[in-house]
ZABAKOL-913643 format. One record per residue (C-alpha): residue in one letter; x, y, z. Coordinates in steps of 0.2 Angstrom, whole numbers, padded with zeros to 4 digits, always signed. Example, Ala and Ser with C-alpha at 12.3 -4.5 7.8 and 13.67 -1.06 7.14 Angstrom:
2
A+0062-0022+0039;S+0068-0005+0036;
# end
This chain:
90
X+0000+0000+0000;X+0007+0017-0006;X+0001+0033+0002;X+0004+0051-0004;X+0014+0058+0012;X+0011+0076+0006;X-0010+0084+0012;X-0013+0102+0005;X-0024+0112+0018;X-0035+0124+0017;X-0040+0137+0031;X-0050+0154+0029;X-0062+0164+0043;X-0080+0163+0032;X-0089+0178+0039;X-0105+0188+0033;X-0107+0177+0018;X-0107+0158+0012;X-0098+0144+0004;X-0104+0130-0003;X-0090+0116-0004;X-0094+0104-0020;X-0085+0088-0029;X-0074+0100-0037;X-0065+0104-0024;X-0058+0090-0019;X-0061+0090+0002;X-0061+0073+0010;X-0064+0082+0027;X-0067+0098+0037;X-0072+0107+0054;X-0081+0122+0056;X-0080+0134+0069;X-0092+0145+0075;X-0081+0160+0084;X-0096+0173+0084;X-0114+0177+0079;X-0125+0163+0072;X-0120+0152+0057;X-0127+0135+0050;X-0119+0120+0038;X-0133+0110+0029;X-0131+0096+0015;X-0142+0094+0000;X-0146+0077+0000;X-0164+0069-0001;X-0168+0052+0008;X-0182+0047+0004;X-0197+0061+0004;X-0185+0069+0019;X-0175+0084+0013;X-0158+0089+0020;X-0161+0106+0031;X-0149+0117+0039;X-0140+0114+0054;X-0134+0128+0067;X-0116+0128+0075;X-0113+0133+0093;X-0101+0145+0095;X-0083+0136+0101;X-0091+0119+0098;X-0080+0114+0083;X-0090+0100+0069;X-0081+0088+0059;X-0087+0081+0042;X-0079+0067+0032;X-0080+0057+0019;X-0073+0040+0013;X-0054+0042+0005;X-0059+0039-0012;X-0075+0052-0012;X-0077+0069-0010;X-0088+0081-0001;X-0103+0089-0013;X-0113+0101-0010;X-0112+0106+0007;X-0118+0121+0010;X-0110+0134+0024;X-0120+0149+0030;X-0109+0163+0041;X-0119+0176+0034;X-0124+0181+0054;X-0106+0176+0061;X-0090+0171+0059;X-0083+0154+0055;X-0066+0147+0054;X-0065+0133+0043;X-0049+0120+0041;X-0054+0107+0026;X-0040+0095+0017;
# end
């Protein structure tokens, strides 16, 4: 088994505005945040006749989302747009 020693990070302070993350970016995983105000993170997939909705961060309780190695993360959907947000994603 071969692994790539070498993980390109991304870190950025999301605030007053919102990111959605897709398949073309390439993030196996990230945290979020919330450092002021209100803010939310919220996926769009459908299971079943139940549709995603948004959740709300706390502030200084950080999330984690991941996906398997071989996937990506698509279409989440980060809201700061009443906060601040730090976000770390490889």
């Amino acid at each position: 088994m071969s692994f790539d020693k070498k993980q390109k990070m991304f870190t950025y302070v999301l605030s007053g505005t919102t990111l959605t993350i897709t398949e073309e970016d390439g993030i196996t995983a990230i945290a979020l945040k919330l450092t002021a105000g209100a803010g939310t993170y919220e996926g769009t997939k459908q299971l079943k006749a139940v549709a995603s909705a948004p959740i709300s961060l706390v502030v200084n309780e950080p999330v984690t989302i991941s996906s398997e190695q071989t996937k990506y993360i698509d279409e989440l959907i980060i809201d700061a747009s009443g906060g601040s947000i730090e976000i770390i994603a490889r």
